[in-house]
N, C-alpha and C positions, 0 to 999 in steps of 0.2 A: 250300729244296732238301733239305737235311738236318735232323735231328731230333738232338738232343744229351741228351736223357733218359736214356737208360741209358749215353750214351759212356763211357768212362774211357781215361787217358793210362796208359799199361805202359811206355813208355822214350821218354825226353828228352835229348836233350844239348846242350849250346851250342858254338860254336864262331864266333868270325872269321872273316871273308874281305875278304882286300885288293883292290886293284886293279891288274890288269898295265900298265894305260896311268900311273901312276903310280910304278909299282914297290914300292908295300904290300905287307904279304906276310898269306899266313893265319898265323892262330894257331887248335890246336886245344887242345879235350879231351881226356883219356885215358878219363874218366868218367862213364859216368849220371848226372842229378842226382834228387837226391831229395827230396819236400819236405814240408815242416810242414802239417796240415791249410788255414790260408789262406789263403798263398800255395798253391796246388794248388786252389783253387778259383778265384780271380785268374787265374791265369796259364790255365785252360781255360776261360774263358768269355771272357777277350781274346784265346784262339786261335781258337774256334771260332763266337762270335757272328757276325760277319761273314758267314758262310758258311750261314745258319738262314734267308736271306730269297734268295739267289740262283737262276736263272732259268735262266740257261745255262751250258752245260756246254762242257766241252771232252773230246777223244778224240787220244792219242797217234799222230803220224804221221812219216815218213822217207821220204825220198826213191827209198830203194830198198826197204828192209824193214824194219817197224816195230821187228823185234825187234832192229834195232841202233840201235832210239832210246838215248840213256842213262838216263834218267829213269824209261823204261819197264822198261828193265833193272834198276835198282837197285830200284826197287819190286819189282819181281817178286822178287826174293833177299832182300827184308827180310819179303814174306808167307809167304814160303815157308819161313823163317827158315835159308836158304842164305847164311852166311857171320856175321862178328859183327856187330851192329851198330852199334859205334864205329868200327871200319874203314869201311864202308860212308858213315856219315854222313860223314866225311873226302872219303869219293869224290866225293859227294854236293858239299861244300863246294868241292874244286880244281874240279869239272866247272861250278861257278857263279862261280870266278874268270877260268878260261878265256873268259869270255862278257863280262868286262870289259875292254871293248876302249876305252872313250873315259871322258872326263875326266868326264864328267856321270853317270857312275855312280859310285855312293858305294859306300863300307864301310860293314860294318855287324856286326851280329852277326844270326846264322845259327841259327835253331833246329831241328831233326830229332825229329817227336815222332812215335810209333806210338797209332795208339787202335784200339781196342777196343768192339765194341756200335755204332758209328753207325750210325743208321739211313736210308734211300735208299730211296725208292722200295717202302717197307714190306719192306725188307730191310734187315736187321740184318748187319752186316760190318764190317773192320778198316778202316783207311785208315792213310796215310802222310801229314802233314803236313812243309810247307818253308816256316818263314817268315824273312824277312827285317826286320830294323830299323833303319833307315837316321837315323833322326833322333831325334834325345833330346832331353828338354824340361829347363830348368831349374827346382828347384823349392829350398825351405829345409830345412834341419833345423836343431831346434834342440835344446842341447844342454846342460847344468849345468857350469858353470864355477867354484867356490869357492861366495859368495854373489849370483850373476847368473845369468841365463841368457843363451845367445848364439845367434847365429843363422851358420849356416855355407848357403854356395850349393851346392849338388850338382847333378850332372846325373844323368838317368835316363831309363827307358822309361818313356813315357805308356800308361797301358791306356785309352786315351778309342778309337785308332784305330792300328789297323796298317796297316804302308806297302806289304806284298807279303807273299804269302802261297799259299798251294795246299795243297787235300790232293787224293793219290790216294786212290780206292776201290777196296777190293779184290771191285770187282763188272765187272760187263763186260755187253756189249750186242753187235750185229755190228759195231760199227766199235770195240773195244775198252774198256779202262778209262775210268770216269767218272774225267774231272778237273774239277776244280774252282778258279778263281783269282779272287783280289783283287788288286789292283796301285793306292793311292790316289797311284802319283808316274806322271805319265804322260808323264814327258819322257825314260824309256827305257823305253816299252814293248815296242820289240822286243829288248829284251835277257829283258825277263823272259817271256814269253811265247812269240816263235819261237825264239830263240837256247838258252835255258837248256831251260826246258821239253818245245820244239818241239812246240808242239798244234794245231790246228784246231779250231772248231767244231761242233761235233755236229749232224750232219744230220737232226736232231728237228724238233718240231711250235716248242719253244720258241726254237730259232734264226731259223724261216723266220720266224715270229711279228714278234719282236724286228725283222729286219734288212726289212722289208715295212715297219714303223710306222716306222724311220726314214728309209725313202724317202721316205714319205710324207710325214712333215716337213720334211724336203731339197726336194721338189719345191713342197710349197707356200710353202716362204720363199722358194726362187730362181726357179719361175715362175708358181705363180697372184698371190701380192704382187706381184711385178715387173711381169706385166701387168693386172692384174683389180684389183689391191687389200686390204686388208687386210681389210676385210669378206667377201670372198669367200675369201679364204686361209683365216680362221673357219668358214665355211662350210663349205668341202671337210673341214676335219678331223674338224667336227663330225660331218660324215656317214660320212666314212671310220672314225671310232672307232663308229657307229650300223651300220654295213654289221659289223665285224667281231663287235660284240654280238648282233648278230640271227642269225647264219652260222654253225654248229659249222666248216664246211670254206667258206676260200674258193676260189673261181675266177676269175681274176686278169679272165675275160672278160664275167664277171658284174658285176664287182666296176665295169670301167669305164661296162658300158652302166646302172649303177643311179646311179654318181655321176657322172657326164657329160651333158648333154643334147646337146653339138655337137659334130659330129666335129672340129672344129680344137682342142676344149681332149683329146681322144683322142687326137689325131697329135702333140700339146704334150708328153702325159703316156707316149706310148711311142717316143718319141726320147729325149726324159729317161730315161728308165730304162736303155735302151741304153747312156747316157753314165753314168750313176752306175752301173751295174755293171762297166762298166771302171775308171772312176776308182776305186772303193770296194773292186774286188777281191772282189764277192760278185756269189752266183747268186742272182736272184728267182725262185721256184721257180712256175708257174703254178697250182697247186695245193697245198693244204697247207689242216691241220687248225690251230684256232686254238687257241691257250694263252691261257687267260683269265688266269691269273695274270702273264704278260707283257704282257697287250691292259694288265691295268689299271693296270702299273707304267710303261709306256712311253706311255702318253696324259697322265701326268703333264707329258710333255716336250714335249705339245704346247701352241705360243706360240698363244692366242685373244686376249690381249688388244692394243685395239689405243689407241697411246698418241698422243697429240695433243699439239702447238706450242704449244699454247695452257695448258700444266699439270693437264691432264685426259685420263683416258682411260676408254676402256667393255670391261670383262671378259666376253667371253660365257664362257657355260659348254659342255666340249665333249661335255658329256654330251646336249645338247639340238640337236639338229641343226636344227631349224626357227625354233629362236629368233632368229638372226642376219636370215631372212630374212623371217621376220612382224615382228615389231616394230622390227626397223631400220632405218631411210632414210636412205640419203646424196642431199647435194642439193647448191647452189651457190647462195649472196645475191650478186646482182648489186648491192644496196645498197653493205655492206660489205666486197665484192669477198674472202670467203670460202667456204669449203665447209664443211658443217655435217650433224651426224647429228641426227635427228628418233628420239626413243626412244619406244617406244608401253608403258604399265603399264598394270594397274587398281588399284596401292596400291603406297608403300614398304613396305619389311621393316625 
């Protein structure tokens, strides 16, 4: 999604944050940090790697008006550079304790980083980074002691993977600011994303994309497998990732009369959807432009293999839509009172 070639970081601070349902308290900074060449190259490629490969966006929203989001507010007075920004990051920090209302949210330390140059959408612009570090790894140091050396346990931050994380951009579109989030703890996702944050999804090509490919695999694990089978569940996806490859824009009505032959697996698949868009809290839009960079990232997630009782199972590939149903046969031995697939090749690989 973003480009980090020319980025650079112009103001960092750290600070704590406790938790209210505990009674922790923050601890702040008074201070920018500053750093040796690197550590300054560490600590900007474990902020902003994460964020070089993402898909979807997010766009700041309130229930009455945007511009009394807080996030949305603070960002805007740090591009604008209205006000200081070790004040602000403080705000920034109580308005993320606020938001800790239960035991399963953790402390952590809190970093506020401003960059510079990132690039979006072949625009070059500031952003506002918020990350969170909620879990420290332990690792050794070792140290000279007289004539020995010893080994002491410490704890610290891991640069392998960060636990939450966001940058604003100071770029906009008509539903506002791009935002941008990671969160790899997901047993309070609504504290980092509606609570703290408060974002929505971006009404783009690459949301309808994404949240289309996972109905699609919602419906074929709960009702083509459930009724049809696991070969045919291969099937559907196989064609469904082939429908969205061949299709700059799909048409939702297109889309059933190419991969459906019967009307009863269509009245299967437009009841389901009915119910996964209330259950799931998302619009299936009937219409929408495909994001190939999310067709290819989210057909990853598509389950073709199907695994067998017996310690064997058959991978199809879901790039190949017809292979399931030309070379596959499921059957039944009345012999050995089993059911068996028949695989058709012309050589191993």
């Amino acid at each position: 999604m973003i480009k980090k070639n020319r980025a650079q970081i112009t103001e960092f601070i750290i600070h704590k944050v406790g938790n209210k349902y505990n009674s922790t308290r923050n601890l702040f900074s008074e201070k920018t940090m500053l750093f040796d060449e690197g550590s300054y190259q560490m600590v900007f490629n474990f902020l902003l790697k994460p964020f070089t490969n993402l898909t979807e966006s997010y766009r700041f929203h309130h229930h009455a008006d945007v511009n009394l989001n807080e996030m949305n507010a603070y960002s805007e007075s740090l591009f604008k550079n209205e006000g200081d920004f070790v004040e602000i990051s403080k705000n920034i920090v109580k308005h993320l304790f606020e938001q800790s209302t239960s035991a399963n949210i953790k402390t952590g330390d809190v970093m506020i980083v401003k960059f510079a140059e990132i690039e979006i959408n072949d625009i070059l612009t500031d952003a506002i980074g918020i990350f969170k570090i909620e879990n420290k790894s332990d690792f050794f140091q070792t140290y000279v002691d007289g004539d020995i050396i010893e080994l002491m346990l410490l704890e610290g931050i891991s640069t392998k993977k960060l636990d939450k994380g966001c940058l604003i951009l100071n770029t906009t579109d008509a539903e506002g600011k791009y935002v941008l989030s990671v969160d790899n703890n997901s047993y309070d996702a609504q504290y980092w994303i509606k609570n703290f944050l408060q974002v929505k999804p971006a009404d783009d090509s690459n949301n309808h994309t994404k949240n289309y490919m996972e109905f699609c695999a919602s419906f074929g694990e709960e009702v083509i497998k459930e009724n049809f089978g696991k070969k045919q569940q291969s099937e559907f996806l196989a064609n469904t990732v082939d429908f969205f490859k061949e299709n700059e824009v799909v048409d939702i009505e297109d889309f059933k009369t190419t991969i459906f032959e019967e009307e009863k697996h269509v009245e299967l698949f437009d009841d389901y959807k009915k119910q996964y868009e209330q259950e799931a809290d998302v619009l299936l839009r009937n219409s929408f432009h495909v994001a190939d960079k999310v067709l290819k990232k989210e057909k990853k997630n598509f389950k073709t293999e199907i695994k067998l009782d017996t310690q064997m199972s058959i991978k199809i590939d879901v790039d190949s839509p017809d292979a399931a149903s030309y070379y596959l046969e499921r059957g039944y031995d009345e012999d050995k009172k089993m059911f068996f697939y028949k695989v058709f090749f012309n050589e191993e690989k």
